[in-house]
PyMOL Python script that loads the backbone (N, CA, C, O; Angstrom):
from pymol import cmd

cmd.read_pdbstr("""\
ATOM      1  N   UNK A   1      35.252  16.014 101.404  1.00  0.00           N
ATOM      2  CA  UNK A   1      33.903  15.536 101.684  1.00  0.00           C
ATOM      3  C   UNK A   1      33.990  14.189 102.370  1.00  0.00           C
ATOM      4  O   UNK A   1      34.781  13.355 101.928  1.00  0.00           O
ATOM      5  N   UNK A   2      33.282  13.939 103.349  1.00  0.00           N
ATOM      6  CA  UNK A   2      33.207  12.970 104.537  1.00  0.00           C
ATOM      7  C   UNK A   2      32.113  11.534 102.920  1.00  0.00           C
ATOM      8  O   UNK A   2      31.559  11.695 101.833  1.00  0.00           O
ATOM      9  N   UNK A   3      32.401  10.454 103.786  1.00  0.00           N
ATOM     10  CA  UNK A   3      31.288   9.260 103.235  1.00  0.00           C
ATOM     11  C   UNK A   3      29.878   9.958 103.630  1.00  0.00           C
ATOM     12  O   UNK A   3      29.399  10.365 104.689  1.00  0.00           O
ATOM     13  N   UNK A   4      29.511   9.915 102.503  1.00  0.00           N
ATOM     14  CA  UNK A   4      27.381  10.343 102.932  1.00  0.00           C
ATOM     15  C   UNK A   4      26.865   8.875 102.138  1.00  0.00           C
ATOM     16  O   UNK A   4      27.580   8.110 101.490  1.00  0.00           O
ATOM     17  N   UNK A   5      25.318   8.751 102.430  1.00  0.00           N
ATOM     18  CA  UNK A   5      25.201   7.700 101.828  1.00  0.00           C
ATOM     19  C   UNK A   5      24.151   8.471 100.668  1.00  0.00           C
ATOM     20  O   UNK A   5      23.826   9.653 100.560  1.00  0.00           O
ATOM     21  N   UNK A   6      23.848   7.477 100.011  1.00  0.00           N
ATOM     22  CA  UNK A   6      23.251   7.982  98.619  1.00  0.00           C
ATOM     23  C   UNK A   6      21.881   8.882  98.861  1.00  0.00           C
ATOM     24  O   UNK A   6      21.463   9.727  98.068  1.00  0.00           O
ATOM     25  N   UNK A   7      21.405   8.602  99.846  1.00  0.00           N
ATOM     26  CA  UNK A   7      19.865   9.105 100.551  1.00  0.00           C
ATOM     27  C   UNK A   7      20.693  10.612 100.846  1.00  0.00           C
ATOM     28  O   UNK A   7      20.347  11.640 100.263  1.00  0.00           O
ATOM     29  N   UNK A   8      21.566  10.584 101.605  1.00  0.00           N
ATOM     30  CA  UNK A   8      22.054  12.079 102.031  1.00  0.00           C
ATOM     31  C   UNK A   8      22.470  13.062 101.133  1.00  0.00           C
ATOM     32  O   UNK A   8      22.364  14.283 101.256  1.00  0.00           O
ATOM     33  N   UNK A   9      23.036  12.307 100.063  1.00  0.00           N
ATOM     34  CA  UNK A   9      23.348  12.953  99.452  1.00  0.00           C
ATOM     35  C   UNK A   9      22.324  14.114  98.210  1.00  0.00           C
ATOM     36  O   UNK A   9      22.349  15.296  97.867  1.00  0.00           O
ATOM     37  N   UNK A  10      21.277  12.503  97.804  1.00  0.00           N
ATOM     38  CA  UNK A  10      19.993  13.567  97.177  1.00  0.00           C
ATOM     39  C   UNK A  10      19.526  14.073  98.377  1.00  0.00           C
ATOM     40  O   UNK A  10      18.653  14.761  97.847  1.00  0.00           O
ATOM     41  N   UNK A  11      19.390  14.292  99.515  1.00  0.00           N
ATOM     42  CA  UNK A  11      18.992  15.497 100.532  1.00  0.00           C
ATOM     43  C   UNK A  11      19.348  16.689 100.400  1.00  0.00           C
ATOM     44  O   UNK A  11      18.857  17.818 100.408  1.00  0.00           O
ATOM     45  N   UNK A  12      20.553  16.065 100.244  1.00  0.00           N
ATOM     46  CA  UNK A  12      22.037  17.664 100.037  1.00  0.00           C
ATOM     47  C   UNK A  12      21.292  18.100  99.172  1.00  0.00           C
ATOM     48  O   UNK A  12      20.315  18.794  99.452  1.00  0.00           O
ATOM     49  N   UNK A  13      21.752  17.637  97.472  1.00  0.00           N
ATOM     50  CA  UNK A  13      21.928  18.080  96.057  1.00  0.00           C
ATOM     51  C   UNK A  13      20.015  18.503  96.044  1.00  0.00           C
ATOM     52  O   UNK A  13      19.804  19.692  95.806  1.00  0.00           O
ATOM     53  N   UNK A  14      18.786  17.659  96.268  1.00  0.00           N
ATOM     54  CA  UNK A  14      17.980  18.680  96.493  1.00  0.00           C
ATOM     55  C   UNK A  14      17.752  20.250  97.119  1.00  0.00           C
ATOM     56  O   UNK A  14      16.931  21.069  96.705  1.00  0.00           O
ATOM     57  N   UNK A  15      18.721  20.430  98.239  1.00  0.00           N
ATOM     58  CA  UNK A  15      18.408  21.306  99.185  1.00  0.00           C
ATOM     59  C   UNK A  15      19.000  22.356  98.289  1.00  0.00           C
ATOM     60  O   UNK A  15      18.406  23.254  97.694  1.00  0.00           O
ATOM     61  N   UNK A  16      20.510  22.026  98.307  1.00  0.00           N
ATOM     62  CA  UNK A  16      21.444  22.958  96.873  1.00  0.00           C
ATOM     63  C   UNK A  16      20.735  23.445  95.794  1.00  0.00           C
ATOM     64  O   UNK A  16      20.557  24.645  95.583  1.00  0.00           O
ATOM     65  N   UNK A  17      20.306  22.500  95.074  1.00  0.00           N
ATOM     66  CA  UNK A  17      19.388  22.726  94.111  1.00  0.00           C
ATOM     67  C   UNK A  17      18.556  24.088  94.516  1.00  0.00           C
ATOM     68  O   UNK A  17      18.629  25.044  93.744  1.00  0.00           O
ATOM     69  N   UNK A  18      17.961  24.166  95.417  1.00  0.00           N
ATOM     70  CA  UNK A  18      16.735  25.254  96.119  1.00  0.00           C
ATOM     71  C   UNK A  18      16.887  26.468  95.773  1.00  0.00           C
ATOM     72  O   UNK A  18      16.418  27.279  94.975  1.00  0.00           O
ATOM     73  N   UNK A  19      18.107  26.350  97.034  1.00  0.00           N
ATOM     74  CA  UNK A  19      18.809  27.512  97.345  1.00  0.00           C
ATOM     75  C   UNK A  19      19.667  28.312  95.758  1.00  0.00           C
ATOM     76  O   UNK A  19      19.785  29.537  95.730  1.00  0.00           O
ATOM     77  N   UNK A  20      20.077  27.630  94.819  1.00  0.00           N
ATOM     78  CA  UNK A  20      20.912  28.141  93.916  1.00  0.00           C
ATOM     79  C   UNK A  20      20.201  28.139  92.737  1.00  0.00           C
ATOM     80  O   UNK A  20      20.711  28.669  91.750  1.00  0.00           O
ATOM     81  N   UNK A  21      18.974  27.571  92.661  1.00  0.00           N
ATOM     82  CA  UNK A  21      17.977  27.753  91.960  1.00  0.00           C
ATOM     83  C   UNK A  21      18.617  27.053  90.607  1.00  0.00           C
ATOM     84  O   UNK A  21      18.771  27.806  89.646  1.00  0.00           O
ATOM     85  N   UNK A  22      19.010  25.633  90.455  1.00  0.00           N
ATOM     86  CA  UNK A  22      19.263  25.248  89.588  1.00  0.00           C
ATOM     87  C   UNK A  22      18.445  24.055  89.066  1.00  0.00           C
ATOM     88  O   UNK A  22      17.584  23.474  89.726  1.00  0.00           O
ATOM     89  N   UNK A  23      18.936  23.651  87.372  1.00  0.00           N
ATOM     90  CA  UNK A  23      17.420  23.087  86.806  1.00  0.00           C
ATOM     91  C   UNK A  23      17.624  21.728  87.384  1.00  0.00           C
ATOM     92  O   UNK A  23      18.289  21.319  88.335  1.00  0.00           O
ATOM     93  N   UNK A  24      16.883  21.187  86.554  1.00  0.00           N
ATOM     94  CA  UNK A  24      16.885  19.808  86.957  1.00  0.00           C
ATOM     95  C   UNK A  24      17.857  18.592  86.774  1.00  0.00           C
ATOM     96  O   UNK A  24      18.170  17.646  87.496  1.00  0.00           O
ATOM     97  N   UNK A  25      18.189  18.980  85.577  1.00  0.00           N
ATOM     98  CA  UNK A  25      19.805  17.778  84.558  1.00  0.00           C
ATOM     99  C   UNK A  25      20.315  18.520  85.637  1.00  0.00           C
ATOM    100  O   UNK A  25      20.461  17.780  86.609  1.00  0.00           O
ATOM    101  N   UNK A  26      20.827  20.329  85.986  1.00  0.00           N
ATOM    102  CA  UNK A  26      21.682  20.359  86.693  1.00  0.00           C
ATOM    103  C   UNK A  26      21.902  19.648  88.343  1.00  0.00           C
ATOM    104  O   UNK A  26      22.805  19.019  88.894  1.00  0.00           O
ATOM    105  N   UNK A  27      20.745  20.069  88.679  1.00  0.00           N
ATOM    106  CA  UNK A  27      20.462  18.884  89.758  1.00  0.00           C
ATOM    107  C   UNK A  27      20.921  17.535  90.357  1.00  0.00           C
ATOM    108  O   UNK A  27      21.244  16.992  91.414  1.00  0.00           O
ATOM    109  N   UNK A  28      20.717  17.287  88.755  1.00  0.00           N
ATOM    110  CA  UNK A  28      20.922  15.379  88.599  1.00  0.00           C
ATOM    111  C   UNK A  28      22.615  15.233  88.415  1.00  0.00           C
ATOM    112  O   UNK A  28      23.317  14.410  89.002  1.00  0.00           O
ATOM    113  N   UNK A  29      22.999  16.099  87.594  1.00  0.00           N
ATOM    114  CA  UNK A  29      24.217  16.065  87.787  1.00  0.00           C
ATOM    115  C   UNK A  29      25.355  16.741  89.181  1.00  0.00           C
ATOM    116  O   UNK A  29      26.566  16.587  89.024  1.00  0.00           O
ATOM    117  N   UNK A  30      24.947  17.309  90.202  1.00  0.00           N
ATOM    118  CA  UNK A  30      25.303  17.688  90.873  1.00  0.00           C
ATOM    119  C   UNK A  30      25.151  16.399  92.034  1.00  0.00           C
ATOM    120  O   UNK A  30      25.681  16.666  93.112  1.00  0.00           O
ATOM    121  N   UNK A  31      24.667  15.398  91.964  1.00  0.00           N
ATOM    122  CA  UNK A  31      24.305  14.304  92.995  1.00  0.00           C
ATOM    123  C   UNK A  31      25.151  13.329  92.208  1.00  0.00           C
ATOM    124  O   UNK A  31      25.884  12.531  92.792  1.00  0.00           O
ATOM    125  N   UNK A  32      25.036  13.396  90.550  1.00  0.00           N
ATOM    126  CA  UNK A  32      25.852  12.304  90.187  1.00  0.00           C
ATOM    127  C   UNK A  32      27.525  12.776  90.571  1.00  0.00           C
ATOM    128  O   UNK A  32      28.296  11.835  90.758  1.00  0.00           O
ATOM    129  N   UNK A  33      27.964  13.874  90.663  1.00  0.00           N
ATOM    130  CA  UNK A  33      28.861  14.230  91.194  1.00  0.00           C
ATOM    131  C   UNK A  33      29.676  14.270  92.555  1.00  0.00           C
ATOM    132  O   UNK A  33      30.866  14.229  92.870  1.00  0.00           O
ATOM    133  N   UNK A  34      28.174  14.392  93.359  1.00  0.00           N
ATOM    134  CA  UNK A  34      28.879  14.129  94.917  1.00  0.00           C
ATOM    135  C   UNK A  34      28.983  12.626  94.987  1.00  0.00           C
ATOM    136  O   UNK A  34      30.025  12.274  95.539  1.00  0.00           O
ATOM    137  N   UNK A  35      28.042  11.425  94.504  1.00  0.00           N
ATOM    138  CA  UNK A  35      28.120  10.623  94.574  1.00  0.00           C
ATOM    139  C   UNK A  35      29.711   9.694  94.319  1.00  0.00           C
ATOM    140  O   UNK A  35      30.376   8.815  94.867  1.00  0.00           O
ATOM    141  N   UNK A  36      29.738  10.602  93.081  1.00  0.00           N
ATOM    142  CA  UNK A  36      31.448   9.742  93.095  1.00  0.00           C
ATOM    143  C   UNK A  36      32.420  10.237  93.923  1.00  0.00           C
ATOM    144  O   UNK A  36      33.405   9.540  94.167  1.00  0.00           O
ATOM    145  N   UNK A  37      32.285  11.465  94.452  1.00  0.00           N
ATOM    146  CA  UNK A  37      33.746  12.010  95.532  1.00  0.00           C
ATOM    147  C   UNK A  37      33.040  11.311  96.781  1.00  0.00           C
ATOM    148  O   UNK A  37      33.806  10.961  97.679  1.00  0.00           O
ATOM    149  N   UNK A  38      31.696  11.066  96.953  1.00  0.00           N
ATOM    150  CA  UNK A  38      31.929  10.025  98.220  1.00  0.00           C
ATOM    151  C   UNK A  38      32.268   8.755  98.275  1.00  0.00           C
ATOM    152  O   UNK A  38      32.598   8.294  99.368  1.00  0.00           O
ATOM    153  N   UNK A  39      32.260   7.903  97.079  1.00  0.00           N
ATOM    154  CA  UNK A  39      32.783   6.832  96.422  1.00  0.00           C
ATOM    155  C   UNK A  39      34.371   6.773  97.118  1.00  0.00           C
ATOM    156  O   UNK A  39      34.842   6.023  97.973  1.00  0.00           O
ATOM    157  N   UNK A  40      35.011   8.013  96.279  1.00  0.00           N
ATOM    158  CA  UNK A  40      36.199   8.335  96.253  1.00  0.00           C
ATOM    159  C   UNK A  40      36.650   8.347  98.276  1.00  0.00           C
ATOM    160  O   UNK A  40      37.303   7.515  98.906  1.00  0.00           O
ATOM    161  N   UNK A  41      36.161   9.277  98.634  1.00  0.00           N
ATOM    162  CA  UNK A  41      36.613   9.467 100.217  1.00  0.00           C
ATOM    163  C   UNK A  41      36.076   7.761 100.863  1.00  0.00           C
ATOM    164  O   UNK A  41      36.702   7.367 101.846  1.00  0.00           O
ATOM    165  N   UNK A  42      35.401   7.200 100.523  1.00  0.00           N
ATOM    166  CA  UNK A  42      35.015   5.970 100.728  1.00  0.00           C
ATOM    167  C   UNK A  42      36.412   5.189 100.534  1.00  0.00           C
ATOM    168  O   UNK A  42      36.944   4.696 101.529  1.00  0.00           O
ATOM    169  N   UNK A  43      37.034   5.066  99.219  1.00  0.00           N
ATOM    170  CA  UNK A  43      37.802   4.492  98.884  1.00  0.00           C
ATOM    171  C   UNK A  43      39.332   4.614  99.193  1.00  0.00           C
ATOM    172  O   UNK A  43      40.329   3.893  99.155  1.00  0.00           O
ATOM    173  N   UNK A  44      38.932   6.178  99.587  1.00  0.00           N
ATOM    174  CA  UNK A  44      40.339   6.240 100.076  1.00  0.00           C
ATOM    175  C   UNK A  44      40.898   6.318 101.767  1.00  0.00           C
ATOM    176  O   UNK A  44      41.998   6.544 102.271  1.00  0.00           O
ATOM    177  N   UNK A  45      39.616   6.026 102.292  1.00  0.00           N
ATOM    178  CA  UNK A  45      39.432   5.835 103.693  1.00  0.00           C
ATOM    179  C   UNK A  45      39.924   4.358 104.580  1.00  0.00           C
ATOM    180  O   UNK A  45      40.522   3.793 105.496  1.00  0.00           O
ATOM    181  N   UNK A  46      39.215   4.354 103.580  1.00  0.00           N
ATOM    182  CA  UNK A  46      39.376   2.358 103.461  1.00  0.00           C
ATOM    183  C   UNK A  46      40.722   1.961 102.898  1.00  0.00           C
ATOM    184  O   UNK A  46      41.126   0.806 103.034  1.00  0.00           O
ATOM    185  N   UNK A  47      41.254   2.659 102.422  1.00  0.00           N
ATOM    186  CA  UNK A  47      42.901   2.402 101.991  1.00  0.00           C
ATOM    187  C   UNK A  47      43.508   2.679 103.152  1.00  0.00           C
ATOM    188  O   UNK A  47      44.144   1.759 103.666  1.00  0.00           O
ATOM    189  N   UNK A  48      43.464   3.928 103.806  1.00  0.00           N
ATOM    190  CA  UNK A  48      44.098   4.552 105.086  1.00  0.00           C
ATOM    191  C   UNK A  48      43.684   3.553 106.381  1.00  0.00           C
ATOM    192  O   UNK A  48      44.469   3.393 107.316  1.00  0.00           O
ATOM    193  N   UNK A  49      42.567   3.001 106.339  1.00  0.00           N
ATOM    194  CA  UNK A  49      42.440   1.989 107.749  1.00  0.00           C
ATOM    195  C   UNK A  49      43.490   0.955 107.527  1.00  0.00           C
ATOM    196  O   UNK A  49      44.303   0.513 108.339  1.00  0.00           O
ATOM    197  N   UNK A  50      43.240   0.520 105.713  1.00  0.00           N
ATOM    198  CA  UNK A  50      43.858  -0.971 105.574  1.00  0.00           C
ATOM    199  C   UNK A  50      45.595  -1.013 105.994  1.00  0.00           C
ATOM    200  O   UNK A  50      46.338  -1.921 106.368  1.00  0.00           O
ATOM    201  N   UNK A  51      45.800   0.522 105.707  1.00  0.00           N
ATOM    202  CA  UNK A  51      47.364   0.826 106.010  1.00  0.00           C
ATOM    203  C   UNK A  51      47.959   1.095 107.383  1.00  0.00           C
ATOM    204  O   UNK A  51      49.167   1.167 107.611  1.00  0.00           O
ATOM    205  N   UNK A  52      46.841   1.256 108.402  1.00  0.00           N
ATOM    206  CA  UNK A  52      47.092   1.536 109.579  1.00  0.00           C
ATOM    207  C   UNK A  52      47.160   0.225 110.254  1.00  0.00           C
ATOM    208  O   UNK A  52      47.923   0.040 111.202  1.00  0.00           O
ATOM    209  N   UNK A  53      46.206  -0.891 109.682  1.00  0.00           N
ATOM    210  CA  UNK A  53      45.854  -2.038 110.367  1.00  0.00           C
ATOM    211  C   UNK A  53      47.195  -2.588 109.894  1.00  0.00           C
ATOM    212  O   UNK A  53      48.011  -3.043 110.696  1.00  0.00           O
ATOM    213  N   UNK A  54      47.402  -2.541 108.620  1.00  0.00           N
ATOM    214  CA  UNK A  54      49.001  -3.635 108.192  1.00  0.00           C
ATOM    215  C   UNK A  54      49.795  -2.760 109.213  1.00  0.00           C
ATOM    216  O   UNK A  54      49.985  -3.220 110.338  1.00  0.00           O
ATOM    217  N   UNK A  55      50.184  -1.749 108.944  1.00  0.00           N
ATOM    218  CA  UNK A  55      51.380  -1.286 110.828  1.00  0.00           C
ATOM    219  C   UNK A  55      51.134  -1.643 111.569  1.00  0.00           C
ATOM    220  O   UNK A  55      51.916  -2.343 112.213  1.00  0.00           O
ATOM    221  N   UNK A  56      50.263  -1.473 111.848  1.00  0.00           N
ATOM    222  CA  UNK A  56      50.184  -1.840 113.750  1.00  0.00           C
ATOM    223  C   UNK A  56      50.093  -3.550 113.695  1.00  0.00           C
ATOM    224  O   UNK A  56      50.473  -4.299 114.595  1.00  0.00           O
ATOM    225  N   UNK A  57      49.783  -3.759 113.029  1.00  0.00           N
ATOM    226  CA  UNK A  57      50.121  -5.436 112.961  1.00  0.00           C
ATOM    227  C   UNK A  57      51.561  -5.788 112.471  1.00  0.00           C
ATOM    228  O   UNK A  57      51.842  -6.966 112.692  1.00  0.00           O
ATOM    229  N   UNK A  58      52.541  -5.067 111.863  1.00  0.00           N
ATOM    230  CA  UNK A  58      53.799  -5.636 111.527  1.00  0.00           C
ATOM    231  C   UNK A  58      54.730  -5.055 112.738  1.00  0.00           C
ATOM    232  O   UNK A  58      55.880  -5.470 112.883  1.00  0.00           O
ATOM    233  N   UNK A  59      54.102  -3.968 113.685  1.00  0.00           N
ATOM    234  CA  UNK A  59      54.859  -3.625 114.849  1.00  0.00           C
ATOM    235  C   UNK A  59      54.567  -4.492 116.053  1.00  0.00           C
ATOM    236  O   UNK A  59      55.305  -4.521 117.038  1.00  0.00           O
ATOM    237  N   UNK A  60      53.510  -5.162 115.935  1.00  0.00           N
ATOM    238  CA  UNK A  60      53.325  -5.799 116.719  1.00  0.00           C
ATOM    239  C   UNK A  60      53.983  -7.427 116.322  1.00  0.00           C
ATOM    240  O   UNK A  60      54.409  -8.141 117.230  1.00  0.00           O
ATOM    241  N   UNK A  61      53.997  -7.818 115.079  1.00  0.00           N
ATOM    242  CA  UNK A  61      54.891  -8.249 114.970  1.00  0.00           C
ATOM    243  C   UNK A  61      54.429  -9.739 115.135  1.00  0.00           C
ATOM    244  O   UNK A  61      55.090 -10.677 115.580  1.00  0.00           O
ATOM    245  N   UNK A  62      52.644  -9.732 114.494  1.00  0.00           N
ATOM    246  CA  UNK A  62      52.273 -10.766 114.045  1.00  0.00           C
ATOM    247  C   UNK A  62      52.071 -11.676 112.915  1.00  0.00           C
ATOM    248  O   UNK A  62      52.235 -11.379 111.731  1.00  0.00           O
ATOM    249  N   UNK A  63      51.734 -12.715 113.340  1.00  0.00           N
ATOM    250  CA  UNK A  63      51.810 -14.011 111.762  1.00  0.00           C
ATOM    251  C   UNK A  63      50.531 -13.280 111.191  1.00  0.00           C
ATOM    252  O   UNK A  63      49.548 -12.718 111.675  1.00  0.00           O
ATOM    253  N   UNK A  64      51.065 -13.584 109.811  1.00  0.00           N
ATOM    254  CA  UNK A  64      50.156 -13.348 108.744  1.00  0.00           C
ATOM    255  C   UNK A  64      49.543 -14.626 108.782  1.00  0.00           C
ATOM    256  O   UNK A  64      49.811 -15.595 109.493  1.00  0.00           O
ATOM    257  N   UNK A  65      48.461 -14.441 107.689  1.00  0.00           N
ATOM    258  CA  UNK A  65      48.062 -16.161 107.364  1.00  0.00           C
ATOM    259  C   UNK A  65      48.855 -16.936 106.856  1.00  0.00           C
ATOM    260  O   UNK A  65      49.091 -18.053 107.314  1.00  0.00           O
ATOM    261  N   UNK A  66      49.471 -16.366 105.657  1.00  0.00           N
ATOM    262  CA  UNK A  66      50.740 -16.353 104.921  1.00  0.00           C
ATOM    263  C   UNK A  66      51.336 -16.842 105.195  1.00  0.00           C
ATOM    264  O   UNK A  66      51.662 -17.825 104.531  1.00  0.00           O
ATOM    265  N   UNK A  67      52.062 -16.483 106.619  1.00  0.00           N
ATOM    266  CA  UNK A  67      52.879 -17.048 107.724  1.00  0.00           C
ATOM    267  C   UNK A  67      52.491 -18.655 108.579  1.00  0.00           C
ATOM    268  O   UNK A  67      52.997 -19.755 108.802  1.00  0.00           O
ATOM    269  N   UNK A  68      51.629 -18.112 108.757  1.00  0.00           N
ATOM    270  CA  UNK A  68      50.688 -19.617 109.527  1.00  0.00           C
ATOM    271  C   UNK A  68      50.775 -20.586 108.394  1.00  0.00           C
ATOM    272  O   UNK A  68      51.374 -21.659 108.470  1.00  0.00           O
ATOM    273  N   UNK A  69      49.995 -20.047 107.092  1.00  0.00           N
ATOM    274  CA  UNK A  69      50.143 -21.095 105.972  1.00  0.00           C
ATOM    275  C   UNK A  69      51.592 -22.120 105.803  1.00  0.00           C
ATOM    276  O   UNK A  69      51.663 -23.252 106.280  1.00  0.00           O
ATOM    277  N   UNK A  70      52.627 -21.483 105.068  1.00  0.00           N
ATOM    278  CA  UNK A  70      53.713 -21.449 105.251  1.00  0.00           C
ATOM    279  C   UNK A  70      54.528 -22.063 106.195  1.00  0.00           C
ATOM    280  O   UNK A  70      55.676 -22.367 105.870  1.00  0.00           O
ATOM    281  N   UNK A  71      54.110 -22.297 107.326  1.00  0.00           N
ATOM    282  CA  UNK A  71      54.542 -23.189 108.868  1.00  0.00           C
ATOM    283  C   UNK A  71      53.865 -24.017 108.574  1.00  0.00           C
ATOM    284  O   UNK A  71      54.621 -24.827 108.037  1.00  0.00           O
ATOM    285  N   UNK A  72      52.725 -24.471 108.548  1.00  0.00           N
ATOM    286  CA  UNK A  72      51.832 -25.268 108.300  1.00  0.00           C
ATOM    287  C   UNK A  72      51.990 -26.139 106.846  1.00  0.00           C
ATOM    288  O   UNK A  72      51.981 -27.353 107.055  1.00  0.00           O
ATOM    289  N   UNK A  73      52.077 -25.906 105.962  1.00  0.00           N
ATOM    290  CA  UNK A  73      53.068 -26.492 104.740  1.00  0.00           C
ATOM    291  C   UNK A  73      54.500 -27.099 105.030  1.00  0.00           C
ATOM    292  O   UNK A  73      54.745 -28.224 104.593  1.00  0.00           O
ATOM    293  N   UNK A  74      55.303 -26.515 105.634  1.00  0.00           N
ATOM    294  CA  UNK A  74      56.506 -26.751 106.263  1.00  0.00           C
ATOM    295  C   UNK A  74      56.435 -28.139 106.995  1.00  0.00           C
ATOM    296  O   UNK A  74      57.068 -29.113 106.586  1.00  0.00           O
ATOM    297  N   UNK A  75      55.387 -28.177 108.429  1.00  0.00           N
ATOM    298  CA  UNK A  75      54.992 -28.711 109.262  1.00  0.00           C
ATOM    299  C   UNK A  75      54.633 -30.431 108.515  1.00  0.00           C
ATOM    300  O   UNK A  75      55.272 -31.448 108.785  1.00  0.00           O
ATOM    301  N   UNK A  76      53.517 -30.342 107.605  1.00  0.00           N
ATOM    302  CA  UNK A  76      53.246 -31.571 106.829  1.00  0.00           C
ATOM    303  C   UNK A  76      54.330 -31.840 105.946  1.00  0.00           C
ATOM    304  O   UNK A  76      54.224 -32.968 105.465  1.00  0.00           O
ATOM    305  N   UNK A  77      55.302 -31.236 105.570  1.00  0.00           N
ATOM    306  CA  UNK A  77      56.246 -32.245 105.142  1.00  0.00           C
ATOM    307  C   UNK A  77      57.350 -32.727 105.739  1.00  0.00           C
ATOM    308  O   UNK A  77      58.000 -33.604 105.169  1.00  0.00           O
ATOM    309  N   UNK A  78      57.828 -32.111 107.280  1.00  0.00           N
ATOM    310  CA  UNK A  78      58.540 -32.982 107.952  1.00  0.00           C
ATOM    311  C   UNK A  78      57.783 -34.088 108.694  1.00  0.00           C
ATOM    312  O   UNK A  78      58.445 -34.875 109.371  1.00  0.00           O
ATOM    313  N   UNK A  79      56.213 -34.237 108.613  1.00  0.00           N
ATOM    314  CA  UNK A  79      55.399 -35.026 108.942  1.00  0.00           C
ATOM    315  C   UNK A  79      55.626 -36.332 108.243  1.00  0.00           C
ATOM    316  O   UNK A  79      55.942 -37.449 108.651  1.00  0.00           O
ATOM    317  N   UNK A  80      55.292 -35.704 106.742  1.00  0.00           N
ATOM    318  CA  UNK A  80      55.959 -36.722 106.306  1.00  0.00           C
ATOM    319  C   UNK A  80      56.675 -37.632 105.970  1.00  0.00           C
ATOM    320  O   UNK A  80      56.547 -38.823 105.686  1.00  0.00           O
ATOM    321  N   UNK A  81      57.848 -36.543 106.077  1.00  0.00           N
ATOM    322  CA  UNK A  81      59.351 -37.363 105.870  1.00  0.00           C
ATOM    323  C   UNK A  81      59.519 -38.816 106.959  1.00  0.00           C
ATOM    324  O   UNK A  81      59.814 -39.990 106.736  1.00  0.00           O
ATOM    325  N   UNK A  82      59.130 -37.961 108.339  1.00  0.00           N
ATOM    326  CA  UNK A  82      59.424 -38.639 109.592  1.00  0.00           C
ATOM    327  C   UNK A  82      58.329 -39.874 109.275  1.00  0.00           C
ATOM    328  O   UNK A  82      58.854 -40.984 109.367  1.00  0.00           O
ATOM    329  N   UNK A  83      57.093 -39.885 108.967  1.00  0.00           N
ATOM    330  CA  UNK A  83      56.088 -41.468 108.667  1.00  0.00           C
ATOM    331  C   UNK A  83      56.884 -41.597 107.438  1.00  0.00           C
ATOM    332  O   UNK A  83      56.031 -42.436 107.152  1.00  0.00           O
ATOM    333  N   UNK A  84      57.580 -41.591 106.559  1.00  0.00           N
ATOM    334  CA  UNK A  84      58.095 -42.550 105.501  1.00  0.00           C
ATOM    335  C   UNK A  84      58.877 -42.741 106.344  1.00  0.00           C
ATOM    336  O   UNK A  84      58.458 -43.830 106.737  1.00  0.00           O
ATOM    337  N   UNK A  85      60.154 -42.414 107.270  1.00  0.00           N
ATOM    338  CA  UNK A  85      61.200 -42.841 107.740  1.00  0.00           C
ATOM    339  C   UNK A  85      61.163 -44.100 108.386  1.00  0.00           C
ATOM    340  O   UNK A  85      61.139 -43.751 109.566  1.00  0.00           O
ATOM    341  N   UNK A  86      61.140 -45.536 108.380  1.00  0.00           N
ATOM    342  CA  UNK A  86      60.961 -46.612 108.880  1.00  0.00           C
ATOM    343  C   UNK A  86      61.526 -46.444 110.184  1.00  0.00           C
ATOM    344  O   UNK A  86      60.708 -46.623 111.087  1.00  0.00           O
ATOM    345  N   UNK A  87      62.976 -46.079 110.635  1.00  0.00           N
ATOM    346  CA  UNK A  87      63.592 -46.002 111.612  1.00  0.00           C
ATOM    347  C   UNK A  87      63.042 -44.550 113.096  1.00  0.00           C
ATOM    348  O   UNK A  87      63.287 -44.453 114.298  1.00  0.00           O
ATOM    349  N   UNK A  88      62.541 -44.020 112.469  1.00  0.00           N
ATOM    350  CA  UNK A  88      61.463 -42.713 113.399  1.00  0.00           C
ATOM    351  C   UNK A  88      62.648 -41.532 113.200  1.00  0.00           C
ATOM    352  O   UNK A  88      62.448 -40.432 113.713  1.00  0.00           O
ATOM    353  N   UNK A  89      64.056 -41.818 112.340  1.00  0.00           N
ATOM    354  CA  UNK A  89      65.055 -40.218 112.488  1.00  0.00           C
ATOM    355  C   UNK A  89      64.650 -39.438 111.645  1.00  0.00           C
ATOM    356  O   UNK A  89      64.257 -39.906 110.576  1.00  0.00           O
ATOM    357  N   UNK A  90      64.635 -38.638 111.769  1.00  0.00           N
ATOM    358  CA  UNK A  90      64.630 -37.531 110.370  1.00  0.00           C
ATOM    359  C   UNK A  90      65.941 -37.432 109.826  1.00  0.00           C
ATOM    360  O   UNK A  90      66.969 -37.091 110.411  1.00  0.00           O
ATOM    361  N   UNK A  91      65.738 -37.871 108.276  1.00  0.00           N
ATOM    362  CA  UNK A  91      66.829 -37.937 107.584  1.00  0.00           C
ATOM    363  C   UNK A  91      66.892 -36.460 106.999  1.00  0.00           C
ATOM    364  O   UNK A  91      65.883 -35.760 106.913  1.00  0.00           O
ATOM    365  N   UNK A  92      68.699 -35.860 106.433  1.00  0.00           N
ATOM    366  CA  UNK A  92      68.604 -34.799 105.997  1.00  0.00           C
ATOM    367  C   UNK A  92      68.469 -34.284 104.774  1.00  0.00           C
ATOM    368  O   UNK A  92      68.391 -33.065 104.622  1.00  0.00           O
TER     369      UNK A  92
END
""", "prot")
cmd.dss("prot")
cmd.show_as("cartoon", "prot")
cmd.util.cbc("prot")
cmd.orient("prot")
C-alpha cells in the first residue's frame, strides 16, 4: 500500500465498507488499520530515501557536518596555539 492521507483513506474504508456490506466498529476498524500500514509505508519510504541520499552523498564523497564540524574544531585550536605563541611558530 502506497502513503494515502487520512481523508483518503476514510474515502477508501467508507467505499469498502459499501460494497462488502460491513458494520460500523467493522468499518472503524478497517481505517484504523489502513491507517497504520500507511504510517508504516510512510516510514519505511522515508528510510529508503534517507538511505539513498547517505549513498549518493558518500559516493560523491562529501563533508558531512560532522566533518565540517570537526575541521572547524581542529581549525580553532591551531588558532589558538599560534595567538598564544609569542614568536608567530607553531610549536609541536
Amino acid at each position: 500500500m502506497g502513503v494515502m492521507t487520512k481523508e483518503k483513506i476514510e474515502e477508501l474504508a467508507a467505499e469498502l465498507s459499501k460494497k462488502a456490506d460491513l458494520t460500523e466498529k467493522q468499518g472503524e476498524a478497517l481505517i484504523a488499520d489502513l491507517l497504520v500500514e500507511s504510517e508504516k509505508a510512510a516510514r519505511s519510504l522515508d528510510d529508503k530515501v534517507s538511505a539513498a541520499v547517505r549513498s549518493t552523498l558518500e559516493k560523491m564523497e562529501m563533508a558531512t557536518t560532522r566533518d565540517v564540524t570537526a575541521l572547524e574544531e581542529r581549525i580553532a585550536r591551531i588558532e589558538q596555539r599560534l595567538a598564544s605563541d609569542d614568536s608567530g611558530t607553531v610549536s609541536k
